[in-house]
C-alpha positions in Angstrom: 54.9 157.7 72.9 53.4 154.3 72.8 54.8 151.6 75.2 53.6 147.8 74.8 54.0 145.4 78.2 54.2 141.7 77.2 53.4 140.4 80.9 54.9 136.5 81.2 54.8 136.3 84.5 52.5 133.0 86.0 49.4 133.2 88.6 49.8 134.3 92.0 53.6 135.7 91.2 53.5 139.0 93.7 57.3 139.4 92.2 55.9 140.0 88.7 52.6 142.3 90.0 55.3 144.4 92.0 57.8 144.9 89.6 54.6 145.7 86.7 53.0 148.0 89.3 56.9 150.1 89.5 57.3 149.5 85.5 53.6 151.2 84.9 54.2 154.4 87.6 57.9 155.3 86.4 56.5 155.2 82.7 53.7 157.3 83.5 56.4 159.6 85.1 58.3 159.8 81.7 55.1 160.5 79.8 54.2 157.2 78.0 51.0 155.5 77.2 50.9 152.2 78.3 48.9 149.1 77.0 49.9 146.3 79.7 49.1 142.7 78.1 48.7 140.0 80.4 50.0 137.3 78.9 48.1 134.2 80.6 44.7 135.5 79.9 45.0 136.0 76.5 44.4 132.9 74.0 47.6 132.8 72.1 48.4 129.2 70.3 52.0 127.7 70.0 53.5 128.7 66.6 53.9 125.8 64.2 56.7 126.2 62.5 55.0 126.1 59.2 56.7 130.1 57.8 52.5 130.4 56.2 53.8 134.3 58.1 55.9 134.4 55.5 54.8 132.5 52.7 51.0 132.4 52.5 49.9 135.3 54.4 52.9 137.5 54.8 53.8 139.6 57.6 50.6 137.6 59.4 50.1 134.3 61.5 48.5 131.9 59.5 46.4 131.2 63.0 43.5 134.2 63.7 44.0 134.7 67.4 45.2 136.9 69.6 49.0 136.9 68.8 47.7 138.8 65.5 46.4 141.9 67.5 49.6 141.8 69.7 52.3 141.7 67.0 50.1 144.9 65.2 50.2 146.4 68.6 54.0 145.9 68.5 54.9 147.0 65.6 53.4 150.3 65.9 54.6 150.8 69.5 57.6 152.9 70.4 58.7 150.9 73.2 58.5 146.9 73.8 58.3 145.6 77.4 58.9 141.8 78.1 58.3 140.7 81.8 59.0 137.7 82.9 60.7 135.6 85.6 64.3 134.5 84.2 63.3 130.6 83.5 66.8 128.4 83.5 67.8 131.4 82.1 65.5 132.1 79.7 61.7 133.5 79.0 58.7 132.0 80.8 56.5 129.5 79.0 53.7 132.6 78.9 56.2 135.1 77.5 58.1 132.0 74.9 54.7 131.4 73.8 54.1 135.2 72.1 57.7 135.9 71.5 57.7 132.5 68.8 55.1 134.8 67.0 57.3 137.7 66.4 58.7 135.9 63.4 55.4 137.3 61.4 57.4 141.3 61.8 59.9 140.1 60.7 61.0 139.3 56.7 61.7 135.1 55.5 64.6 137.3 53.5 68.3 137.1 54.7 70.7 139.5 55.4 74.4 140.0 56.9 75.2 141.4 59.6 78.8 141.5 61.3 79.1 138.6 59.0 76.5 136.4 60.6 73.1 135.8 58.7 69.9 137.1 60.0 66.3 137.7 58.6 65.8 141.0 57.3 63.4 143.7 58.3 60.1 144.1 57.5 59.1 147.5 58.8 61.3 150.4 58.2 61.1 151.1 62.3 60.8 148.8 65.4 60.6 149.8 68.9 63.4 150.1 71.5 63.3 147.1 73.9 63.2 147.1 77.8 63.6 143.5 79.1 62.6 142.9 83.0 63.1 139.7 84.2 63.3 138.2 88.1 64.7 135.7 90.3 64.0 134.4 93.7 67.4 134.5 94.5 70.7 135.8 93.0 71.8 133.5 90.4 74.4 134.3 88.3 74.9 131.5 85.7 71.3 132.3 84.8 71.6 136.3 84.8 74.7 135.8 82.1 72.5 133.2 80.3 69.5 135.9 80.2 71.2 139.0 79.3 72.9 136.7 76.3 69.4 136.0 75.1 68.1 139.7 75.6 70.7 141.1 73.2 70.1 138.5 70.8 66.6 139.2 70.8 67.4 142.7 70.2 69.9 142.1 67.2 67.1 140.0 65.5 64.1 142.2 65.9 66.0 145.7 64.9 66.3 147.3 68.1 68.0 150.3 68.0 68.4 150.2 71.4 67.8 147.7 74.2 68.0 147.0 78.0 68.1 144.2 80.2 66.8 144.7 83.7 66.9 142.0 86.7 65.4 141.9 89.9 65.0 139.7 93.0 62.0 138.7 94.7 63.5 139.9 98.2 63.5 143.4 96.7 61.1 146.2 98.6 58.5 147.8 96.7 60.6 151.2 96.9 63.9 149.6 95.3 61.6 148.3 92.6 60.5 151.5 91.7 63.9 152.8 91.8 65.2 150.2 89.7 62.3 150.8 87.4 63.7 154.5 86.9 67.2 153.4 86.1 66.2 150.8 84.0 64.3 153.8 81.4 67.1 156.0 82.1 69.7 153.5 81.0 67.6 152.8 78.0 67.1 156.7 77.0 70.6 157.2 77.6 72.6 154.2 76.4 74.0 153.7 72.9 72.4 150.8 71.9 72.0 147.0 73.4 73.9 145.8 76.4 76.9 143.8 75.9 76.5 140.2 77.5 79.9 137.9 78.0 79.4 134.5 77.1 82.1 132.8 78.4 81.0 133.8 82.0 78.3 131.4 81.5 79.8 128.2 80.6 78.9 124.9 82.1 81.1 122.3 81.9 79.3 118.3 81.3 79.8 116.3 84.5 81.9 113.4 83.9 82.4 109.7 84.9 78.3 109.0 85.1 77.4 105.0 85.2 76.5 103.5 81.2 73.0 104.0 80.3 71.0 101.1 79.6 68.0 103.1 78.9 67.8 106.0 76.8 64.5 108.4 75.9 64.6 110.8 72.8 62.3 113.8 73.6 61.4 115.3 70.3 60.4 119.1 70.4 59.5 120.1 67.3 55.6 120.7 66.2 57.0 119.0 63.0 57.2 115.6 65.0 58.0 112.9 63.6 59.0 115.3 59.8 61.0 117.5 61.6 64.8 117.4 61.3 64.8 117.2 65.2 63.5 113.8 64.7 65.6 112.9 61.6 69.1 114.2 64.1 67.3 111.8 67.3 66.1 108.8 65.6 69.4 108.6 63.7 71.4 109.1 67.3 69.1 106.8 69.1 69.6 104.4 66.3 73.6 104.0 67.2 73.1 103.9 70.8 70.5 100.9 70.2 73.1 99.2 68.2 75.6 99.6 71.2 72.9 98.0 73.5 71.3 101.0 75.1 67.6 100.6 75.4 65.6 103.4 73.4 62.6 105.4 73.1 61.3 108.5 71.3 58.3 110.6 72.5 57.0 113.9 70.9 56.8 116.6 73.3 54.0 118.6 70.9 51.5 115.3 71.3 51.8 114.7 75.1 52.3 118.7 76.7 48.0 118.6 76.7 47.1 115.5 77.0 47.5 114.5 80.4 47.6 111.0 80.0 50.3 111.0 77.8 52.2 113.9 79.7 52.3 111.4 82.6 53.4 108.4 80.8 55.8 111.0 80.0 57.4 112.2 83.2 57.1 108.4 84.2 59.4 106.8 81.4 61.9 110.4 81.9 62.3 109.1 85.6 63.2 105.3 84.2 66.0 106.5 81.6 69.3 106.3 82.4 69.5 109.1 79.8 67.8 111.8 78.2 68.0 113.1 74.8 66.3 116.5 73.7 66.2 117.6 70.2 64.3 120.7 69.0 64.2 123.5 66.3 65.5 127.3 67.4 62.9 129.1 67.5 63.6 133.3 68.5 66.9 132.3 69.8 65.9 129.8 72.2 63.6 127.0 72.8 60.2 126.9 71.5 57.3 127.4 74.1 55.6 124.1 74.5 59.5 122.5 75.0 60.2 125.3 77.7 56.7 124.1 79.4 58.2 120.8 79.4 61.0 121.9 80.7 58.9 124.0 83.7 56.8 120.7 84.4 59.7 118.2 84.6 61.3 120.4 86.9 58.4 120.8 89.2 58.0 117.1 89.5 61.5 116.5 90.5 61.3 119.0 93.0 61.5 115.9 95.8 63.5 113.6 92.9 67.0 112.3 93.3 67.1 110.3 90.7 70.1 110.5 88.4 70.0 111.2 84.8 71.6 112.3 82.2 70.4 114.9 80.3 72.0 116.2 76.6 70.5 118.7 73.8 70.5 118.9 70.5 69.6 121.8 68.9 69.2 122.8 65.0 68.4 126.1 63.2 67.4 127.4 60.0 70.9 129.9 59.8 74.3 128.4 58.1 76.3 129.6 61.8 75.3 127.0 64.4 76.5 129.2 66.8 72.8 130.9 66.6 72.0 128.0 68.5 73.9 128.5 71.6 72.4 130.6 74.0 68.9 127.8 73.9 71.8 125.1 74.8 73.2 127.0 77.8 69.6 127.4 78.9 69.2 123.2 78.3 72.6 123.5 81.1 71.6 125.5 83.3 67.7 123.6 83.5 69.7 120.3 84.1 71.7 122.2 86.9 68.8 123.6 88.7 67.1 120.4 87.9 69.4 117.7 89.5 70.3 116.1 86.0 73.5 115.7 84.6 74.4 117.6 81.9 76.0 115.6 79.0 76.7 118.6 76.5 74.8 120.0 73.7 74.9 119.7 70.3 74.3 122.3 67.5 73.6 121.9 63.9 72.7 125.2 61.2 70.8 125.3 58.5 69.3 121.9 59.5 66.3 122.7 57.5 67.8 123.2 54.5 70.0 120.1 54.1 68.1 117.3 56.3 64.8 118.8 56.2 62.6 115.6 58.4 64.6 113.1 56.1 66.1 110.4 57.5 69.9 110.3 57.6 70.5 106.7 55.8 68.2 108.0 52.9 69.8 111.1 52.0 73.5 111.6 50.3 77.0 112.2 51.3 76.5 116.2 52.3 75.5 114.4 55.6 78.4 111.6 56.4 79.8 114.4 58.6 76.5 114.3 60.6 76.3 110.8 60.9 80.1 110.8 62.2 79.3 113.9 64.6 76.4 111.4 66.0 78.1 108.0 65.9 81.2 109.7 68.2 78.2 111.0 70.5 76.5 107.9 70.8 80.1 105.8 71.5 80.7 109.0 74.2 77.1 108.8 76.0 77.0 105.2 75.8 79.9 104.8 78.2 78.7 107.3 80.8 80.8 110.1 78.9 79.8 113.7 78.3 79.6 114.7 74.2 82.8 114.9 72.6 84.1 117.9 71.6 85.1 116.4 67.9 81.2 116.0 67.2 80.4 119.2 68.3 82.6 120.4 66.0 81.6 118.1 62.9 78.4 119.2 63.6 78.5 122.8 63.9 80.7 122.8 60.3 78.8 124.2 58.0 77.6 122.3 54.7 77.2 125.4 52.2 79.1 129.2 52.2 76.8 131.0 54.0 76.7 133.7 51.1 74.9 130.5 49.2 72.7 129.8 51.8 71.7 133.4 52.0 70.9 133.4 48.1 69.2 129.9 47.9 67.3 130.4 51.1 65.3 134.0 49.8 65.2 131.9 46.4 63.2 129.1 48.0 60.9 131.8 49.7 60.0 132.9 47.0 59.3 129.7 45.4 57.1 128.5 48.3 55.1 131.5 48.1 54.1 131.6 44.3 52.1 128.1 45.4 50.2 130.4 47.7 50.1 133.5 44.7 51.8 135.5 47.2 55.2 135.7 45.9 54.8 139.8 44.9 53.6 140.3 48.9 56.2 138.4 50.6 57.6 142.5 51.9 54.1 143.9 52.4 53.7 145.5 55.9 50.4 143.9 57.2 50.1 145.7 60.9 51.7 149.3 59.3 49.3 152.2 59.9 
């Protein structure tokens, strides 16, 4: 039996060393072979979000580097270890960054399940899934937000069965281990994934914050300025210009390694009144470079008291929107551990597929209830008030019958990859051996 450790944890962590050095005895105990990859040291590129996995070189990233040999390594494993500390509730930058990648063992083709659309399988078996993250102290918003994400993870990469582990840095080596045990017990044993309760997690916007007068749009999409993160932002920056808040949109994917520009960054973040991040779902949750941002804005206002609001907006390429919550409760609880005030979220599916990087004013009336969702945010946020919940909701209703979207959506795959000559390949099993 084959086990695969994905090790996310950052330099100098002893938690994440500890709880790796338990992990690797108790599964030699149980008999597996272990291939520990640490995550940091290997060179591993942010996925574009250009689907050339699916439609150009399917069941392969388009980019030759090492998240090629990892995903083959995966998919032939038996068991599939994620470490990493629990970051706002989420993955670690190092972990995010390999985890966007997955997408290649996966198929662009949709299915049903429980009557909410997912991508089908590519390979006819996928390991079971073990994830261990840590804290430095007990947190509970952000246990319920990570065990939420775990079992989505696990629903969209074919599990059969799945477990979701925590620990705390305060733990003793010999807890660890024992931990370690139960943790591959409760795997071997249990049915299938863990159940996480959402509503246990809910964070509530904070209300009665001061007007903005300036207002910064944080793009995070590799798209940039085509992406439909930028078409949803530029179109909500546009109304809260027009009700004289000061605006001004920078793309995260441009500045996180140039440190020029990532200072000029983190300079005009600390000047706004308000800020506004929109990205694409990527693996249920945030993409890497965003969650990165995320990690180095909250190190620099470790000292900050500067008040700001902060508010989401999220898109995905499913017709449910609701795919899109867990990466919002992780925008809350990173405003909460990061002294900004949380505004709300918004979520829009199948943004792909209807706005596709096109400006709002340029495409037809499928989109009026977009523009109403944003004009009623931007009246709300521009009077200090939290998102309403009637845009949320004009928002999150879908455009086309999800049975639709299933049909047109493995249509268009299709299409896209008979431009590449591909289109008879787009099931084959690249890693298989």
């Amino acid at each position: 039996m084959k086990a695969i450790i994905l090790n996310g944890s950052n330099a100098n962590d002893n938690t994440g060393e500890r709880l790796y050095t338990a992990l690797l005895a108790k599964l030699q105990e149980w008999g597996w072979e272990s291939e520990h990859i640490l995550l940091r040291e290997k060179n591993i590129g942010n996925c574009a979000g250009d689907f050339y996995c699916w439609v150009r070189s399917p069941g392969m990233c388009n980019v030759n580097d090492d998240n090629r040999e990892i995903a083959a390594a995966i998919a032939n494993s038996d068991l599939l270890v994620y470490l990493t500390p629990i970051t706002f509730g989420g993955y670690s930058s190092e972990l995010k960054r390999m985890v966007d990648h997955q997408i290649q063992n996966i198929s662009p083709f949709f299915a049903s399940i429980d009557g909410e659309t997912h991508h089908q399988r590519r390979y006819t078996r996928y390991p079971i899934f073990l994830v261990v993250g840590w804290l430095e102290q007990a947190n509970q918003r952000a246990e319920a937000i990570f065990r939420n994400l775990v079992q989505r993870n696990a629903l969209n990469i074919y599990a059969e069965k799945a477990y979701c582990g925590i620990a705390l840095s305060n733990q003793t080596d010999a807890e660890l281990l024992r931990q370690a045990g139960d943790w591959l017990k409760a795997l071997k044993d249990g049915p299938g994934s863990q159940e996480a309760d959402s509503p246990e997690i809910e964070v509530l916007p904070v209300e009665n914050c001061p007007a903005p007068r300036h207002a910064l749009l944080l793009v995070g999409s590799p798209r940039t300025r085509k992406s439909t993160s930028h078409s949803l932002g530029a179109y909500l920056m546009g109304q809260l210009a027009a009700r004289s808040v000061e605006t001004e949109t920078i793309q995260v994917y441009t500045s996180l390694n140039n440190p020029q520009r990532m200072h000029v960054l983190l300079k005009k973040l600390e000047a706004a009144d308000l800020a506004v991040l929109a990205f694409p779902l990527y693996v249920d949750s945030l993409p890497a470079p965003v969650i990165s941002l995320l990690e180095r804005i909250s190190a620099q206002r470790a000292d900050c008291t500067t008040q700001i609001r902060f508010a989401a907006l999220a898109n995905c390429g499913f017709p449910e929107a609701h795919h899109n919550d867990t990466a919002l409760l992780i925008c809350s609880e990173f405003a909460r551990q990061t002294g900004l005030n949380w505004a709300g979220g918004l979520a829009l599916g199948a943004g792909q597929g209807l706005v596709n990087g096109t400006p709002l004013d340029e495409l037809d009336g499928r989109v009026i209830p977009l523009k109403n969702a944003l004009d009623l945010t931007a009246e709300a946020l521009s009077r200090g008030e939290p998102i309403p919940d009637e845009a949320q909701r004009l928002l999150a209703k879908p455009f086309i019958p999800a049975w639709l979207y299933r049909f047109m959506g493995s249509f268009g795959w299709k299409q896209q990859a008979r431009k590449w000559g591909v289109n008879q390949a787009l099931r084959r099993r690249t890693y298989q051996r």
